[in-house]
N, CA, C and O atoms as a Maestro MAE file, in Angstrom:
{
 s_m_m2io_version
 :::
 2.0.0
}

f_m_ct {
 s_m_title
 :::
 protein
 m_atom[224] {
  # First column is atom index #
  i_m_mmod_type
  r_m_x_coord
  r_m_y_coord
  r_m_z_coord
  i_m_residue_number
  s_m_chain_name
  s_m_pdb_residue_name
  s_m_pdb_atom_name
  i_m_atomic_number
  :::
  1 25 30.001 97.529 130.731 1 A "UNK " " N  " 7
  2 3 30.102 98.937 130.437 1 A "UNK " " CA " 6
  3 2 29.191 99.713 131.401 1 A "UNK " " C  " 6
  4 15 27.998 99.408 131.398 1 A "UNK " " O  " 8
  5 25 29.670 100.797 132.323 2 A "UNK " " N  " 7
  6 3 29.319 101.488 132.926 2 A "UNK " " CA " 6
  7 2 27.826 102.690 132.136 2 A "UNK " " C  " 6
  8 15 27.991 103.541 131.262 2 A "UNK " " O  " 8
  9 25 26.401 102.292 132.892 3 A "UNK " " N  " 7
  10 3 25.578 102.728 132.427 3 A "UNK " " CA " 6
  11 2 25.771 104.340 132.364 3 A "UNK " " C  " 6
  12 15 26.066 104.929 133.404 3 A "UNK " " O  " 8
  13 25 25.600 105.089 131.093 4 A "UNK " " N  " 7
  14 3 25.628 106.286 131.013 4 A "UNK " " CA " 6
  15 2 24.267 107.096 131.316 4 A "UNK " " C  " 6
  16 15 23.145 106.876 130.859 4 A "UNK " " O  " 8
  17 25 24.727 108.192 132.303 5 A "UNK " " N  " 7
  18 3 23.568 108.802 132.693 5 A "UNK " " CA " 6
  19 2 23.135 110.255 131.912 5 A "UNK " " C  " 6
  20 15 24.097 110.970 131.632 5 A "UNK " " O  " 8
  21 25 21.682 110.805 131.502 6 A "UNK " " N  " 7
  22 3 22.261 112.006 130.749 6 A "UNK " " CA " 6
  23 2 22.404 113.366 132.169 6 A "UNK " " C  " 6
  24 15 22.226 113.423 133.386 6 A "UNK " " O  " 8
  25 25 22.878 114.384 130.918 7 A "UNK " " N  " 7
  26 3 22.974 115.358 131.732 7 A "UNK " " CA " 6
  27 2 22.380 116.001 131.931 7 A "UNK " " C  " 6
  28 15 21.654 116.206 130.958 7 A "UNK " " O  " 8
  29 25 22.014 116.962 133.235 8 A "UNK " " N  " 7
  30 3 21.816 117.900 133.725 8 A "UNK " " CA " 6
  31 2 22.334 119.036 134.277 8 A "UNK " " C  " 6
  32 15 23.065 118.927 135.261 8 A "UNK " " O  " 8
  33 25 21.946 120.683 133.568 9 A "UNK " " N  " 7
  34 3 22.239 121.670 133.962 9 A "UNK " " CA " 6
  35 2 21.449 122.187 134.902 9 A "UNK " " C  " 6
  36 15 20.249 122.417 134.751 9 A "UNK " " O  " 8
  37 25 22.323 122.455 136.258 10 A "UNK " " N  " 7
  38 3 21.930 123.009 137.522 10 A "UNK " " CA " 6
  39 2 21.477 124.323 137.711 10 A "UNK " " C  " 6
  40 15 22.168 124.737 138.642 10 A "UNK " " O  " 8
  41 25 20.796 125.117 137.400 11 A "UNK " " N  " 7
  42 3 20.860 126.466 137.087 11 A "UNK " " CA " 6
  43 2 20.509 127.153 138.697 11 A "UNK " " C  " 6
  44 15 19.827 126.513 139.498 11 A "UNK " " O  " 8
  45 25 21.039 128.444 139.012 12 A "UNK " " N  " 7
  46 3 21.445 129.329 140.229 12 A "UNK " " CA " 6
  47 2 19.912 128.970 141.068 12 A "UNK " " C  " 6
  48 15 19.832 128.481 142.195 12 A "UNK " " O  " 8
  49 25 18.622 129.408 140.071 13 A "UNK " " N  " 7
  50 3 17.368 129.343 141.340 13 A "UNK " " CA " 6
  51 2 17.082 128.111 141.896 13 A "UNK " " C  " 6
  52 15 16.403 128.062 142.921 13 A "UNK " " O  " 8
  53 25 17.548 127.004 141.312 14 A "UNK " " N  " 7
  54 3 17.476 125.720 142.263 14 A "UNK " " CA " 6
  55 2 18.129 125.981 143.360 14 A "UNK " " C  " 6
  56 15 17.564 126.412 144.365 14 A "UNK " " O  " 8
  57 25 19.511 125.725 143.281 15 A "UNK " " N  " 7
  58 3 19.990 126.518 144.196 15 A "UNK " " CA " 6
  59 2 19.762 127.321 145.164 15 A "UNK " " C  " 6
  60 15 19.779 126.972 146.344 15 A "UNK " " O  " 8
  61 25 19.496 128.621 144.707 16 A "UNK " " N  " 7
  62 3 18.684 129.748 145.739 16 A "UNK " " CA " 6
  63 2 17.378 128.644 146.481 16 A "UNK " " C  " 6
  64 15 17.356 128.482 147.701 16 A "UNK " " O  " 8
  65 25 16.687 128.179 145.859 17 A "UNK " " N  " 7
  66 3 15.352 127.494 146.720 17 A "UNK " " CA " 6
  67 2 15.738 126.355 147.641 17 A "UNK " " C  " 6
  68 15 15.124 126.108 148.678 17 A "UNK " " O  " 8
  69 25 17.225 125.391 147.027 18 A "UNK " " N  " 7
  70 3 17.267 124.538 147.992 18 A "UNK " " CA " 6
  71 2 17.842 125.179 149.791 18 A "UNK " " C  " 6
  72 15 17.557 124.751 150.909 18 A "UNK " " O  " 8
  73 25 18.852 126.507 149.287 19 A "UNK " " N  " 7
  74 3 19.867 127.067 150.568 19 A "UNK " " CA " 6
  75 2 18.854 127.919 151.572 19 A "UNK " " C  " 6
  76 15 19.111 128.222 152.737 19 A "UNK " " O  " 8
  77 25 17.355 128.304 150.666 20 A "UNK " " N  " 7
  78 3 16.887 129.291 151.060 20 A "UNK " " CA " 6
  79 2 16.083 128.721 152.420 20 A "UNK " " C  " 6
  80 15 15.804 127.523 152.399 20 A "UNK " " O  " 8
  81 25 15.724 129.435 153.505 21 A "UNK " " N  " 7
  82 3 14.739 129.483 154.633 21 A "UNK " " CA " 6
  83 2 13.718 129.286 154.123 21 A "UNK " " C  " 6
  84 15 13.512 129.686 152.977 21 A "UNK " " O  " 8
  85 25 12.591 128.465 154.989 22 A "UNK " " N  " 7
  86 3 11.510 128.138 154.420 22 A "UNK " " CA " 6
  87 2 11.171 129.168 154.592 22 A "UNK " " C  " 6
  88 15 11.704 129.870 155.451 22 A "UNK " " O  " 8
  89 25 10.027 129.652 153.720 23 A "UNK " " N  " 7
  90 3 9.184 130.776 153.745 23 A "UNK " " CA " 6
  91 2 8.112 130.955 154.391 23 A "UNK " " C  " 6
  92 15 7.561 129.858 154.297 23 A "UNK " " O  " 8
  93 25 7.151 131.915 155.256 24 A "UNK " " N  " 7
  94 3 5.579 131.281 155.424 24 A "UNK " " CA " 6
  95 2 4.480 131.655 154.414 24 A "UNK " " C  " 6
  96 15 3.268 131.488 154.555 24 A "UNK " " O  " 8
  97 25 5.330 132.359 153.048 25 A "UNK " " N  " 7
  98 3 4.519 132.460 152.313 25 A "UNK " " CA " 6
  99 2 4.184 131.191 151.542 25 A "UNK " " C  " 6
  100 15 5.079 130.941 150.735 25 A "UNK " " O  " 8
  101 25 2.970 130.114 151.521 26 A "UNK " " N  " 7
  102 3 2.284 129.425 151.075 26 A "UNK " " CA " 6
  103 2 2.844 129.154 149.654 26 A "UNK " " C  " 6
  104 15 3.503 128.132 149.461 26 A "UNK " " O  " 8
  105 25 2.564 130.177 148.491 27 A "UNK " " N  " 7
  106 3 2.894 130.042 147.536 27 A "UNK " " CA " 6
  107 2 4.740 129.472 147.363 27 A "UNK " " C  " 6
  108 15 5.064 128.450 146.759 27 A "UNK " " O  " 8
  109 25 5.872 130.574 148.159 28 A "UNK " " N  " 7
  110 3 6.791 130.480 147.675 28 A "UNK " " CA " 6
  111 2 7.118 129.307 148.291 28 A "UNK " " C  " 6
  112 15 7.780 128.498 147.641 28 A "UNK " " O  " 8
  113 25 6.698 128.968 149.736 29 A "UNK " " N  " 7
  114 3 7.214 127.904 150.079 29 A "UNK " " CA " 6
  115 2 6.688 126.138 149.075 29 A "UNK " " C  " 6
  116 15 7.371 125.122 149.201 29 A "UNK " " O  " 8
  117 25 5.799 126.175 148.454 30 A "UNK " " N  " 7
  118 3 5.520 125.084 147.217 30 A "UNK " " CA " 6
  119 2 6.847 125.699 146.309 30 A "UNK " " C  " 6
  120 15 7.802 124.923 146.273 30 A "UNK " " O  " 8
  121 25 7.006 126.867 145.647 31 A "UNK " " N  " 7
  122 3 8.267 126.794 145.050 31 A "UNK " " CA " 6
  123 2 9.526 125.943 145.691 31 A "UNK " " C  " 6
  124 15 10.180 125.042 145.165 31 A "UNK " " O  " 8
  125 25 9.609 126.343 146.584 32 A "UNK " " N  " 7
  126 3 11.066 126.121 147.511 32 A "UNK " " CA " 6
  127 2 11.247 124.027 147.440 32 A "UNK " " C  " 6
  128 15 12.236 123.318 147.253 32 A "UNK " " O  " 8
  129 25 9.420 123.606 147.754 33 A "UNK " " N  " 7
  130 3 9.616 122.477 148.004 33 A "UNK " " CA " 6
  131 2 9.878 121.483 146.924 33 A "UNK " " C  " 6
  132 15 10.204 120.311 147.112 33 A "UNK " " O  " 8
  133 25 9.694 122.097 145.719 34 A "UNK " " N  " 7
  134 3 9.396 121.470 144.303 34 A "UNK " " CA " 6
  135 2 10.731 120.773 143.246 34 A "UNK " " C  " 6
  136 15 10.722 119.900 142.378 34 A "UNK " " O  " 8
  137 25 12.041 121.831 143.949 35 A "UNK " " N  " 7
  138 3 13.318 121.510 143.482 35 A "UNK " " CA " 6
  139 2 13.660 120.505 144.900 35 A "UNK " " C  " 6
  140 15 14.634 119.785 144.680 35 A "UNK " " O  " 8
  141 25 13.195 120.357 145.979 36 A "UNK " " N  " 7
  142 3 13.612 119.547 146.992 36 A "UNK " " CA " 6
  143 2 13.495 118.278 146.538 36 A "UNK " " C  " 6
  144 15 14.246 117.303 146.533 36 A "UNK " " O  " 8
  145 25 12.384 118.496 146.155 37 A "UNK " " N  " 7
  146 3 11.686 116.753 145.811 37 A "UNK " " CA " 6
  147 2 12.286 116.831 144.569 37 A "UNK " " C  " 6
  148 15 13.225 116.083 144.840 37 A "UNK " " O  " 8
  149 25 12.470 117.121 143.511 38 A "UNK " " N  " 7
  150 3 13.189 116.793 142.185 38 A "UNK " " CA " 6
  151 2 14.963 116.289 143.136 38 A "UNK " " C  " 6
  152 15 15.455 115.177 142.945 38 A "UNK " " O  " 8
  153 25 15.440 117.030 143.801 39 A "UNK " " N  " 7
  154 3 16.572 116.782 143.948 39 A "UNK " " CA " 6
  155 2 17.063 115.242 144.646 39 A "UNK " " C  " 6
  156 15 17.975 114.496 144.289 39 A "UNK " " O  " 8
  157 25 16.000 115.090 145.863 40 A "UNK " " N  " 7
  158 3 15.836 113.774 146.291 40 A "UNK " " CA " 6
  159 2 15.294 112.659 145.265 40 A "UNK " " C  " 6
  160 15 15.724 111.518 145.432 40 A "UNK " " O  " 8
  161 25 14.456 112.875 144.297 41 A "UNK " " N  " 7
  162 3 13.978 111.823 143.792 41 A "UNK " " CA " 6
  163 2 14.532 111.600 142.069 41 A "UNK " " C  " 6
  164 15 14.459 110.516 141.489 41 A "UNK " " O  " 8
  165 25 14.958 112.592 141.587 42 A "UNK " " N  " 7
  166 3 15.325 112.727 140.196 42 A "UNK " " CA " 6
  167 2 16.615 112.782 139.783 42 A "UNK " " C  " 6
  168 15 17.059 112.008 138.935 42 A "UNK " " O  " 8
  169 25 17.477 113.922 140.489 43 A "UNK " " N  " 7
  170 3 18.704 114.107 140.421 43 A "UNK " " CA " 6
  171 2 19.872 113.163 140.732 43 A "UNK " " C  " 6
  172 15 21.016 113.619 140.739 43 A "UNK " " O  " 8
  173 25 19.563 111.446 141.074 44 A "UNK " " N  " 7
  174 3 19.970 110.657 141.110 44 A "UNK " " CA " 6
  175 2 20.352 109.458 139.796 44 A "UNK " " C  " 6
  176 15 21.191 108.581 139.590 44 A "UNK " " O  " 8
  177 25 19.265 110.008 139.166 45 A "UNK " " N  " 7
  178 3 19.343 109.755 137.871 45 A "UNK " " CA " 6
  179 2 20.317 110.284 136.698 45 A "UNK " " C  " 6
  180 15 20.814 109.638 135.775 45 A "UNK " " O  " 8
  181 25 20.399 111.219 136.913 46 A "UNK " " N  " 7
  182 3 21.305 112.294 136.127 46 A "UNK " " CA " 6
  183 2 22.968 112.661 136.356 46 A "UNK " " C  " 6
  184 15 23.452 112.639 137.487 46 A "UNK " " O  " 8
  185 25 23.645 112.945 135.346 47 A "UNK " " N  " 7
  186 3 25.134 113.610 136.201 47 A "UNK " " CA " 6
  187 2 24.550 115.236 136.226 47 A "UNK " " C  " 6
  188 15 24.126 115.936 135.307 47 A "UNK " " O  " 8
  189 25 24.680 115.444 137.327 48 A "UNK " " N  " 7
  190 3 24.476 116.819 137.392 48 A "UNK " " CA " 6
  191 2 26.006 117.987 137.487 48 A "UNK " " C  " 6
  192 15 27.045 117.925 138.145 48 A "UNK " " O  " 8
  193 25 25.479 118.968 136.493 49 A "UNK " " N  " 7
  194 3 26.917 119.805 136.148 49 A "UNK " " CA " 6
  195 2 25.858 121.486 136.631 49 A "UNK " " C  " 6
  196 15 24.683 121.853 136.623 49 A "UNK " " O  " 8
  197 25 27.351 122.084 137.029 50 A "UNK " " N  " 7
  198 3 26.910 123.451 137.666 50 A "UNK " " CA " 6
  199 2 28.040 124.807 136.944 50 A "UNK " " C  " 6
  200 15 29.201 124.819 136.533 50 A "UNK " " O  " 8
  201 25 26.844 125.922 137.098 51 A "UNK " " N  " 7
  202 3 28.389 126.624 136.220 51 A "UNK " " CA " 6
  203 2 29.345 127.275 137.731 51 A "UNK " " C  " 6
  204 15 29.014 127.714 138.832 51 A "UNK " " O  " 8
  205 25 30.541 127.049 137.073 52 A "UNK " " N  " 7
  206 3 31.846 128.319 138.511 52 A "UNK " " CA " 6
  207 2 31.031 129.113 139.285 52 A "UNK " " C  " 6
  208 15 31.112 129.209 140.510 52 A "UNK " " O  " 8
  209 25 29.874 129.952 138.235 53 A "UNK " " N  " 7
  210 3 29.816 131.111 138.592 53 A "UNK " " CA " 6
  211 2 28.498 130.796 140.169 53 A "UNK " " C  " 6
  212 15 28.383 131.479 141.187 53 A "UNK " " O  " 8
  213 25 27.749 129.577 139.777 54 A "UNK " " N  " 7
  214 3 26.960 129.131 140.841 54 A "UNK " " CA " 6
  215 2 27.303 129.128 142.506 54 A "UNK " " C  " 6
  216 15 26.781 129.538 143.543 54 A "UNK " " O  " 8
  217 25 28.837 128.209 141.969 55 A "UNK " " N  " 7
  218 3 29.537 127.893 143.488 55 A "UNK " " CA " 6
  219 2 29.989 129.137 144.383 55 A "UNK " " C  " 6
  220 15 29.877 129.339 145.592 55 A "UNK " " O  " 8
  221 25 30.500 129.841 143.424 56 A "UNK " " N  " 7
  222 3 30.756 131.374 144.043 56 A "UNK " " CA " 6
  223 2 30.069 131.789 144.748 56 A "UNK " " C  " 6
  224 15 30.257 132.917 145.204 56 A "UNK " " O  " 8
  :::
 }
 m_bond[223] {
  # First column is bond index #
  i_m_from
  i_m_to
  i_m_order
  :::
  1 1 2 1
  2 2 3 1
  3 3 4 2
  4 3 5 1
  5 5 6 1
  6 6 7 1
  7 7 8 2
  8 7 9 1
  9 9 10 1
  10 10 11 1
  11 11 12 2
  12 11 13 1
  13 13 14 1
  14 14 15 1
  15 15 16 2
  16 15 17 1
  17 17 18 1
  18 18 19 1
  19 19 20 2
  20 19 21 1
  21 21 22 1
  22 22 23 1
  23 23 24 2
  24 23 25 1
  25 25 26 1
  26 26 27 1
  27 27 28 2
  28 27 29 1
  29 29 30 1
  30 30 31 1
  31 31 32 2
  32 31 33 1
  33 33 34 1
  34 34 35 1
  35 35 36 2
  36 35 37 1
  37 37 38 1
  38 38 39 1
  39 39 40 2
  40 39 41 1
  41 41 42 1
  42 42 43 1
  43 43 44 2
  44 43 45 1
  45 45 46 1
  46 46 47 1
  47 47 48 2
  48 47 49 1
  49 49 50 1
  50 50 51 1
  51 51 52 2
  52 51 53 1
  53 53 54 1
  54 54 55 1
  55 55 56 2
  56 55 57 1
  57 57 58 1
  58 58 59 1
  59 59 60 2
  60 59 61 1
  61 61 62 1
  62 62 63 1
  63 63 64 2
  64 63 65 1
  65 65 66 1
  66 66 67 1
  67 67 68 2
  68 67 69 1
  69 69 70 1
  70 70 71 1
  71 71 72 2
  72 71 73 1
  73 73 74 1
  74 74 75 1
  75 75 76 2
  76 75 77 1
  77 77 78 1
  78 78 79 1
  79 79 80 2
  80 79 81 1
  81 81 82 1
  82 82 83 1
  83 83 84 2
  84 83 85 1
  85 85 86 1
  86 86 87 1
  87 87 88 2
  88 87 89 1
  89 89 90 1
  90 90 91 1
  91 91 92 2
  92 91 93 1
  93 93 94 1
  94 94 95 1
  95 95 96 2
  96 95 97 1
  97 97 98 1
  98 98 99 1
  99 99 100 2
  100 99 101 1
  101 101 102 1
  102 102 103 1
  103 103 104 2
  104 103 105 1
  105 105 106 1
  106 106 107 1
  107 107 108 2
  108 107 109 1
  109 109 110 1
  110 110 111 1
  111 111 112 2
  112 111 113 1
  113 113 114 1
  114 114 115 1
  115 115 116 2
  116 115 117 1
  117 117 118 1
  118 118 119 1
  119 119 120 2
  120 119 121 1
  121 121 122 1
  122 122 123 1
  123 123 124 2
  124 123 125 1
  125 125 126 1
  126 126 127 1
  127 127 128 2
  128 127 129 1
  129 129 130 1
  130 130 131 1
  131 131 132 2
  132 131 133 1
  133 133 134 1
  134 134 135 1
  135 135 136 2
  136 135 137 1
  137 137 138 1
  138 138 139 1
  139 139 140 2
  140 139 141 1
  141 141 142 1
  142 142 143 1
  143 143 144 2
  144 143 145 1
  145 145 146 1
  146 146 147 1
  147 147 148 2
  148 147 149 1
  149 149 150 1
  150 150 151 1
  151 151 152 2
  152 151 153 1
  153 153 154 1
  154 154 155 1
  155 155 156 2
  156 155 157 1
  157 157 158 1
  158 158 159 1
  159 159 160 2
  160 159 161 1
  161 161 162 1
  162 162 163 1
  163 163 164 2
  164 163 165 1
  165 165 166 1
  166 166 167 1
  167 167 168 2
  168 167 169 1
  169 169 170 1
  170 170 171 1
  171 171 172 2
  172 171 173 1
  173 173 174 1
  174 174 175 1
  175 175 176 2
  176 175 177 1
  177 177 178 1
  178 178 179 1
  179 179 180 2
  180 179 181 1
  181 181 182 1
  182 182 183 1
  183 183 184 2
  184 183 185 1
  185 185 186 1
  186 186 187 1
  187 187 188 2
  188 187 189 1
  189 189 190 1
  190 190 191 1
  191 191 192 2
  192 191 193 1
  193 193 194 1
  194 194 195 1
  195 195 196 2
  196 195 197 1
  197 197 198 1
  198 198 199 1
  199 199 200 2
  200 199 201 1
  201 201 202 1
  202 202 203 1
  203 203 204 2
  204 203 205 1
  205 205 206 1
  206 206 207 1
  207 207 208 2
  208 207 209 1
  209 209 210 1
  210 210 211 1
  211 211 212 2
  212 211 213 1
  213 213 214 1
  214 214 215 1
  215 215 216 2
  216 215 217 1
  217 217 218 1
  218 218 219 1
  219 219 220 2
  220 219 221 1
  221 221 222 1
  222 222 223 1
  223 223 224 2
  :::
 }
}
């Protein structure tokens, strides 16, 4: 039986931080990097689901 993974909702500011230009603001750029590293290291774990309105 195929191991079931749980889910995850993708919400828009991940998004916005992964598409976005790095910043040279210090602060935002630790924002920006924080969903990077969740996405490389976590989001492999998970089925990840997004709403329509994201892809748009």
């Amino acid at each position: 039986m195929p191991e079931l993974k749980p889910t995850v909702y993708i919400e828009t500011s991940v998004i916005s931080y992964l598409t976005a230009r790095q910043s040279r603001d210090l602060i935002v750029t630790a924002h920006q990097q924080i969903p990077r590293d969740w996405w490389e290291t976590a989001l492999p774990k998970y089925k990840a689901v997004i709403s329509p309105t994201v892809l748009e």
